[in-house]
C-alpha positions as CSV (number, residue, x, y, z in Angstrom):
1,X,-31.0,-107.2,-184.4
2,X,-31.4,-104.0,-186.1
3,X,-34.6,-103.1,-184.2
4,X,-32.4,-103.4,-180.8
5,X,-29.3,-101.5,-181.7
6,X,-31.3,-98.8,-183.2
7,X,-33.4,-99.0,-179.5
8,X,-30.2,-99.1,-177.9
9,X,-28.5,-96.2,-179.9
10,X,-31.3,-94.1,-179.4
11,X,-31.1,-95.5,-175.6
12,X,-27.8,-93.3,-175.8
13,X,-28.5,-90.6,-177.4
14,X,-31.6,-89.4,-174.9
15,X,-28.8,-90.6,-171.8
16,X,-25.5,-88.0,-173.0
17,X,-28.4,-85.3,-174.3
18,X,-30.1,-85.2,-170.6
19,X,-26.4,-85.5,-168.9
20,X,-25.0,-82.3,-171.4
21,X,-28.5,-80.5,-170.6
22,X,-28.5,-81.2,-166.8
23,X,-24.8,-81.2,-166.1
24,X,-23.0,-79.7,-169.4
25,X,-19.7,-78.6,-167.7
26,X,-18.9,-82.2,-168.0
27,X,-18.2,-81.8,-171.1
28,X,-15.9,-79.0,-170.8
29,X,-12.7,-80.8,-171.9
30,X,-14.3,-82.1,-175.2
31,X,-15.0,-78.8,-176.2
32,X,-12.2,-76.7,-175.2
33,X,-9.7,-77.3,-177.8
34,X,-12.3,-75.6,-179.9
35,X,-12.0,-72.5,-177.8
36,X,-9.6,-69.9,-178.1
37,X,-7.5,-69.3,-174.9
38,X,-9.2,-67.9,-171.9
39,X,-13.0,-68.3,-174.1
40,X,-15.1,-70.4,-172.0
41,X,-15.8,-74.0,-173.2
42,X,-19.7,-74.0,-172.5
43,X,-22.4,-71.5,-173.1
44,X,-23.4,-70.1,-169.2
45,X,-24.8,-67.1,-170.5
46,X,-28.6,-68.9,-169.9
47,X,-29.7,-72.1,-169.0
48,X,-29.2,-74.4,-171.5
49,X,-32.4,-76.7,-170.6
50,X,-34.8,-74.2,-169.6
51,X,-33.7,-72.7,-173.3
52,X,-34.3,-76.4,-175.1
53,X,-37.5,-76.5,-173.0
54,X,-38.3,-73.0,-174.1
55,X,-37.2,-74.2,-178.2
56,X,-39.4,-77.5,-177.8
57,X,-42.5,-75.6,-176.2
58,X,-42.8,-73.1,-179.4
59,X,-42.1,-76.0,-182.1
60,X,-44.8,-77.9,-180.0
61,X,-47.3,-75.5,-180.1
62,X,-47.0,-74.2,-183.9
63,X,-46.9,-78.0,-185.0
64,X,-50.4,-78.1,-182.9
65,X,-51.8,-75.5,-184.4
66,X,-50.6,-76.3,-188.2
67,X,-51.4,-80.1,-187.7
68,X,-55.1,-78.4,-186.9
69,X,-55.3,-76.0,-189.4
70,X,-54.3,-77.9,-192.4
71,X,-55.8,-81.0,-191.5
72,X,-59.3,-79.6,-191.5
73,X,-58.7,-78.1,-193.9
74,X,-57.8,-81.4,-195.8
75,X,-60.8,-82.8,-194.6
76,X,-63.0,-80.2,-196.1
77,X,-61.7,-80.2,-199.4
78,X,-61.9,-83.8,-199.6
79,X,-66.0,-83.6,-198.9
80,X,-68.5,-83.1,-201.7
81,X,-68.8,-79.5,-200.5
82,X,-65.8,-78.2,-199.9
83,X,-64.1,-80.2,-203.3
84,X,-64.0,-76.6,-205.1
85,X,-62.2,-75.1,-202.5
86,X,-58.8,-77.0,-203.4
87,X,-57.0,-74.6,-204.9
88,X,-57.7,-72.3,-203.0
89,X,-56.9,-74.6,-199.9
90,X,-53.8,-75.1,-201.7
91,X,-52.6,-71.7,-202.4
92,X,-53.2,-70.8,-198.4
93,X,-51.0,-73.8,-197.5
94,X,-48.1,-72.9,-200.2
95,X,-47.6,-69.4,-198.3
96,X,-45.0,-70.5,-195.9
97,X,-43.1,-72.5,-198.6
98,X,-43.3,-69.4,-201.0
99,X,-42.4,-67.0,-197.9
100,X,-39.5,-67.5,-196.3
101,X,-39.5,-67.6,-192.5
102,X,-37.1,-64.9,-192.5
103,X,-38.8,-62.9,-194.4
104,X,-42.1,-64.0,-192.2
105,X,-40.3,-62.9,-188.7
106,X,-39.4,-59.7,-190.5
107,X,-43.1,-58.4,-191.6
108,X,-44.2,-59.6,-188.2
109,X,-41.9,-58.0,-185.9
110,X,-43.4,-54.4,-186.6
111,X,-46.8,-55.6,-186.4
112,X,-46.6,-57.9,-183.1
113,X,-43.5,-56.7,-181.7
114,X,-40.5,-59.0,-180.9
115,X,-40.4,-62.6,-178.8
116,X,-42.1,-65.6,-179.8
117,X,-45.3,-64.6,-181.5
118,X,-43.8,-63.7,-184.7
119,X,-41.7,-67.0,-184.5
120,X,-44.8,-68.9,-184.1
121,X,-46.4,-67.2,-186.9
122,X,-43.5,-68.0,-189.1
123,X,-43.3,-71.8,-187.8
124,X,-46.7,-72.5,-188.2
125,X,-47.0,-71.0,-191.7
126,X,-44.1,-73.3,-193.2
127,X,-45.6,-76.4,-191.2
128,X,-49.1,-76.4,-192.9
129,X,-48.0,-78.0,-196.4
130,X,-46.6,-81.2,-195.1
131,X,-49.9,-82.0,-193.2
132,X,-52.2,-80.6,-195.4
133,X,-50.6,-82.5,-198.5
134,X,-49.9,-86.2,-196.2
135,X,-54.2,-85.7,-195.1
136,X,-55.0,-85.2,-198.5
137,X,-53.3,-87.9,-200.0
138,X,-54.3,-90.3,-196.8
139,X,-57.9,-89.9,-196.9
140,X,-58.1,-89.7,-201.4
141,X,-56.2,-93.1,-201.4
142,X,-58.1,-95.2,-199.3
143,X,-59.2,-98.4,-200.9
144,X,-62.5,-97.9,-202.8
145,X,-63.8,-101.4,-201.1
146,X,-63.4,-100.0,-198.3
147,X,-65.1,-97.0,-198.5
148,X,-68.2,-98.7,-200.7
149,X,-68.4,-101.3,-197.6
150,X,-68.5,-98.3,-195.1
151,X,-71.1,-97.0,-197.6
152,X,-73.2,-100.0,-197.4
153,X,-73.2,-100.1,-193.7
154,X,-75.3,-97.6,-193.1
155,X,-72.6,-95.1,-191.8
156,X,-73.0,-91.3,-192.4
157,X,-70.4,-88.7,-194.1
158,X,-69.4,-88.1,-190.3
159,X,-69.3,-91.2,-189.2
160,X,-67.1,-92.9,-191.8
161,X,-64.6,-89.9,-191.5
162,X,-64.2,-90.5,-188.0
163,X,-64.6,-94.3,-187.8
164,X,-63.0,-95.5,-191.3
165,X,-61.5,-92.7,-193.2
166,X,-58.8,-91.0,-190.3
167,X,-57.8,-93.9,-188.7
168,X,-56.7,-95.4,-192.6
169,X,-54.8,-92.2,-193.1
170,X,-53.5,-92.1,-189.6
171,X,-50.2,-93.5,-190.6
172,X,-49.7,-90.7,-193.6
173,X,-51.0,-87.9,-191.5
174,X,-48.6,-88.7,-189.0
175,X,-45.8,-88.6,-191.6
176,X,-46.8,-85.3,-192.5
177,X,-46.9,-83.7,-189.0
178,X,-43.3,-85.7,-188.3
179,X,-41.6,-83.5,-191.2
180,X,-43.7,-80.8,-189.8
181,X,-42.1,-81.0,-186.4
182,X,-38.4,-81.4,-187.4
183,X,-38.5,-78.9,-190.4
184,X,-40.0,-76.5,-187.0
185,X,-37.3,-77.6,-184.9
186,X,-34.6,-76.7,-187.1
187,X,-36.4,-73.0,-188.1
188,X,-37.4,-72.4,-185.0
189,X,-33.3,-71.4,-183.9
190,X,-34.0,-68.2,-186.3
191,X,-36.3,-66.9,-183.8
192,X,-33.4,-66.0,-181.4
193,X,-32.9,-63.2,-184.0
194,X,-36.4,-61.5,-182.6
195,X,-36.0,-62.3,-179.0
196,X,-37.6,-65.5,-178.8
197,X,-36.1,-67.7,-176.5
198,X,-34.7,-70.8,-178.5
199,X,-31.5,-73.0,-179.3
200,X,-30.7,-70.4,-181.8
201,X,-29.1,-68.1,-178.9
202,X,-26.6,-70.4,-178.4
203,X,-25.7,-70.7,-182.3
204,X,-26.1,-66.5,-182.5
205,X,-23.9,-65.8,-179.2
206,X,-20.9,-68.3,-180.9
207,X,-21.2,-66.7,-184.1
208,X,-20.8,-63.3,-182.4
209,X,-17.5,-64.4,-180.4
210,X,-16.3,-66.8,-183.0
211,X,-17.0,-69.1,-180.4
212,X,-17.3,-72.7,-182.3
213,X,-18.0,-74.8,-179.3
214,X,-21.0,-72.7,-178.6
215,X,-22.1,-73.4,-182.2
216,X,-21.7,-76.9,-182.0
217,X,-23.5,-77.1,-178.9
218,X,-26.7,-75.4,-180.3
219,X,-26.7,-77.2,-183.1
220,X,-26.0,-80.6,-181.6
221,X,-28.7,-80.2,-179.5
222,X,-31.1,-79.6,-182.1
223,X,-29.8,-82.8,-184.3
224,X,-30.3,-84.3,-181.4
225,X,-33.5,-83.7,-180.7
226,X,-34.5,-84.2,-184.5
227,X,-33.1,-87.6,-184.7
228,X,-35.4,-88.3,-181.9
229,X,-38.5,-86.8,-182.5
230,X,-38.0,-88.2,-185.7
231,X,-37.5,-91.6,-184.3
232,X,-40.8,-91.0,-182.3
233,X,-42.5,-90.0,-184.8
234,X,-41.7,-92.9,-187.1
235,X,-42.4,-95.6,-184.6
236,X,-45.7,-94.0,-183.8
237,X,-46.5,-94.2,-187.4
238,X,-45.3,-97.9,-187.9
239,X,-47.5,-98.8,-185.0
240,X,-50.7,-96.7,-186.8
241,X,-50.0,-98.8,-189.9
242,X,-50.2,-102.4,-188.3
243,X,-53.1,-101.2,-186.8
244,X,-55.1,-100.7,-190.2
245,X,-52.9,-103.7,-191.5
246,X,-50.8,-102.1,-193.8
């Protein structure tokens, strides 16, 4: 029973987010008492889909390349060779942490110039430690009779990583790039402050006009889409997990 009305409350929430996207006037009068008189009730100043397509399109592709990045590099420090390389691994993943984006967009802007490079530079930076640490972890805590039966199979280095050792850590790895996507999701609306086009205009332009509908509406739209990515995430990694019987 749980299973379902979770199913059917995100059934909801994907139905109002696509009406408000595709047809957000209707929602006009829930908004207007939030308005001063004469404001208007919606933001109209850009699309507001082609703008969460535009937000979901950069958080997609610096989650890509962080989920890459980290995760080989997780995979090298786990192998005989590459063991010594850990801290240094470690200390290349910690930057965006230490950094924040902020800080990132503003040493990048006079570098690369405004719009969504520097934003992606920032995201990806601050999404490497989730996957890097959830890999690590994944692949160093597999069960040892599992790896010594690999082991006795015949299989090569290559071969068990690809056959034994990912697939076991799928469902960890996969935790690690979900926090990576929704901690990107909610950053990325600070790359409205370098010209990128993201949710974060929305939030900006209300701020400006001390317009709060405008700032609800940004950020509803990205709680919204965080709830679901999480949720998409989750089950992906709940299905990963009774897959390698855990």
């Amino acid at each position: 029973m749980k299973n379902v009305f979770s199913f059917l409350s995100l059934g909801l929430l994907v139905l109002v987010l696509i009406i408000f996207l595709a047809a957000p006037q209707i929602f006009a009068p829930i908004f207007r008492p939030l308005v001063q008189a004469n404001a208007p009730a919606i933001y109209t100043q850009a699309n507001l889909l082609s703008l969460t397509l535009s937000h979901l399109s950069t958080v997609a592709i610096a989650t890509g390349l962080a989920t890459l990045t980290a995760g080989a590099l997780a995979v090298l420090v786990t192998r005989p060779f590459g063991a010594d390389f850990l801290p240094l691994s470690r200390s290349i993943v910690n930057i965006g942490q230490t950094f924040p984006p902020v800080a990132v967009l503003a040493l990048a802007v006079p570098l690369i110039g405004f719009g969504e490079k520097p934003t992606l530079i920032a995201l990806f930076l601050y999404a490497l430690l989730p996957v890097f640490e959830n890999t690590l972890t994944g692949i160093t805590t597999l069960p040892a009779t599992v790896m010594d039966a690999a082991r006795g199979s015949g299989m090569t280095g290559w071969q068990r990583l690809i056959k034994v050792e990912l697939p076991l850590a799928l469902p960890a790895i996969l935790a690690g790039v979900r926090l990576s996507a929704v901690i990107s999701l909610s950053t990325a609306t600070i790359g409205s402050t370098v010209a990128a086009r993201t949710l974060g205009e929305v939030i900006i332009a209300g701020l400006q006009s001390n317009n709060l509908a405008f700032i609800l509406q940004g950020g509803l739209i990205v709680a919204a889409l965080a709830i679901l990515i999480h949720a998409g995430f989750s089950a992906l990694e709940r299905s990963a997990a009774r897959k390698t019987g855990h």
